[in-house]
C-alpha positions in Angstrom: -21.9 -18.0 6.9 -18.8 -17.4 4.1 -18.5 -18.9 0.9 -15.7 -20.6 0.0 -15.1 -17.6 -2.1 -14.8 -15.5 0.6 -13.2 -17.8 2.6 -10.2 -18.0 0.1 -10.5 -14.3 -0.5 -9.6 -13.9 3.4 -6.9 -16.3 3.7 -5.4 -14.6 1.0 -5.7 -11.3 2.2 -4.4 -12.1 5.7 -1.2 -14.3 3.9 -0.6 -10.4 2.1 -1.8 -8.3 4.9 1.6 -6.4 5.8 0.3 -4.9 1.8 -2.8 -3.0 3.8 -0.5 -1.6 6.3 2.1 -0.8 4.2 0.3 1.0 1.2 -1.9 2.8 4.0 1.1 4.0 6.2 2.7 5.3 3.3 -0.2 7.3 1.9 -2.2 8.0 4.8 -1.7 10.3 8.0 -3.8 9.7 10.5 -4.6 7.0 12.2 -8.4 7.6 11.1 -7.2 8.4 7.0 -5.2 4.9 7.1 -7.6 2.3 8.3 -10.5 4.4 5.7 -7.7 3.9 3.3 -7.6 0.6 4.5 -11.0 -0.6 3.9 -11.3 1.2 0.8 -8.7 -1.3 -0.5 -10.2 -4.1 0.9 -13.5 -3.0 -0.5 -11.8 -2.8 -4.2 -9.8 -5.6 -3.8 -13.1 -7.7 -3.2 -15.3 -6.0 -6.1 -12.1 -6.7 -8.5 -11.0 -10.6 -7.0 -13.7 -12.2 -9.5 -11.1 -11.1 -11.9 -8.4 -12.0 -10.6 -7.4 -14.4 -13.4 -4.1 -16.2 -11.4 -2.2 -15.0 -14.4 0.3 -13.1 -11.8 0.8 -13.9 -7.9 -2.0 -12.9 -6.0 0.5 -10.4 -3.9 1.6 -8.5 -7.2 -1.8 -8.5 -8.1 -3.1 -6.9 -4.7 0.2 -4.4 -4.9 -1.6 -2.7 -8.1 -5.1 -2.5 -6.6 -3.3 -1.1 -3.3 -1.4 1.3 -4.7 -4.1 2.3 -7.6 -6.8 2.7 -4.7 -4.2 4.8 -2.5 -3.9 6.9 -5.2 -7.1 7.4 -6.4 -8.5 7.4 -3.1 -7.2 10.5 -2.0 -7.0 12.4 -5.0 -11.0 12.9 -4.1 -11.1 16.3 -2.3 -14.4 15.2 -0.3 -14.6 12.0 1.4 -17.6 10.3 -0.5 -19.9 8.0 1.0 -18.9 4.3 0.1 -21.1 2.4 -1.7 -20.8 -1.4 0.1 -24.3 -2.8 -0.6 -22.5 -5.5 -2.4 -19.1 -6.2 0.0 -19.3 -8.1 3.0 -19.4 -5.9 6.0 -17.9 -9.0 7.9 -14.5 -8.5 6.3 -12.2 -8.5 8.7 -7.9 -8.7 8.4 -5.9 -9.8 11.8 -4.2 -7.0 13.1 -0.2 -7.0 13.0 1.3 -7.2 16.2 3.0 -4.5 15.8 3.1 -1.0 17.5 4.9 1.9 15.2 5.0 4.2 18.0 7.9 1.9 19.7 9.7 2.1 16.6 10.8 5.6 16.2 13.1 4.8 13.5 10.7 3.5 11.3 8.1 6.4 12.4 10.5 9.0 11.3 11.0 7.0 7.9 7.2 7.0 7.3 7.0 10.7 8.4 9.6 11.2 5.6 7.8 9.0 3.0 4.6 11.2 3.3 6.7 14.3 1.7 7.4 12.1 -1.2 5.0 12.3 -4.6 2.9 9.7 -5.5 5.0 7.8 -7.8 7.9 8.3 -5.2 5.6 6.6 -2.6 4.7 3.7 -5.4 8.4 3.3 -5.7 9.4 3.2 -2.2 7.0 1.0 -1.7 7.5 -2.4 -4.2 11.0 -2.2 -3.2 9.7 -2.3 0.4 8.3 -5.3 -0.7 11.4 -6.7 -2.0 10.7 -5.9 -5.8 13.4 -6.2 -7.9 13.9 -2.9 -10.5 12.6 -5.1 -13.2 9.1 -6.0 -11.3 9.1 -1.8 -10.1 9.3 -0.9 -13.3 6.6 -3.2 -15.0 4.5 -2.6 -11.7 4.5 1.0 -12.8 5.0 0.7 -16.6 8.8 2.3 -16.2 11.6 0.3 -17.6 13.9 -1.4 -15.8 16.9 1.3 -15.7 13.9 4.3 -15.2 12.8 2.1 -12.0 16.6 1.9 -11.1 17.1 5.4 -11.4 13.9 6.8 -9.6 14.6 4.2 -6.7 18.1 5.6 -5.6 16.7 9.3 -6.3 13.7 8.5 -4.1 16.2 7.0 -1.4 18.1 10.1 -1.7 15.3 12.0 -1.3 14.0 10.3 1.9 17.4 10.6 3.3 18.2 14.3 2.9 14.0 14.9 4.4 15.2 13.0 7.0 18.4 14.3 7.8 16.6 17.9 7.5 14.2 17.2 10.0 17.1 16.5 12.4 17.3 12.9 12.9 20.4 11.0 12.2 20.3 7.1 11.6 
């Protein structure tokens, strides 16, 4: 049986769960590497939502955690052992209906996004979200015209991978 902790917990999570797909696509290969990624930012998200004080949306809030646990998460070398005594092993988020491998634009977009840095990636992905450059930049403690600036770079960037790889949009 939940508790109306978890309950809420969940709704949330499913209201914001394009977030888990996103952040995982954009830092994660594999199939396999994105839903560990996955659950390791559901895991996180649940040992840090006790804290979660309401003082920002919940979405900006579950942005950080994702893209602080992508980016922890696979600077480790070794794939450790998780820990999830404590987390609910009956957490589980509706999957999208969605199917990347009949969108081959948007498969060649991601392919492009995993040559990017990790900041690039961060970037790429609030304004995926629909982040203006003032919430980028305080997202990722930039200011405003610093956001601006590594967001059309970024773009840029993803645009001449592309167009090296062969594909024309």
């Amino acid at each position: 049986m939940s508790s109306p902790t978890e309950t809420a917990f969940l709704k949330l999570i499913n209201q914001h769960k394009g977030i888990l797909y996103k952040a995982s696509r954009i830092y994660a290969d594999s199939v396999e590497d994105r839903e560990d990624l996955q659950q390791e930012i559901l895991i996180q998200l649940w040992k840090s939502y006790q804290n979660f004080q309401g003082n920002s949306e919940f979405s900006t809030w579950m942005y950080r955690v994702a893209i602080n646990t992508a980016i922890t998460y696979l600077k480790k070398e070794k794939r450790r052992t998780h820990n999830q005594a404590d987390v609910p092993t009956h957490f589980e988020v509706q999957q999208e209906d969605y199917n990347p491998v009949k969108d081959k634009q948007l498969e060649i977009f991601y392919n492009a996004v995993q040559e990017l840095k990790a900041i690039e990636k961060a970037v790429i992905f609030y304004f995926m979200e629909g982040m203006s450059h003032k919430e980028i930049g305080e997202n990722l403690g930039l200011s405003e015209g610093n956001a601006r600036v590594k967001l059309n770079r970024t773009k840029e960037k993803i645009q001449q991978i592309i167009k090296k790889s062969g594909y024309e949009f």
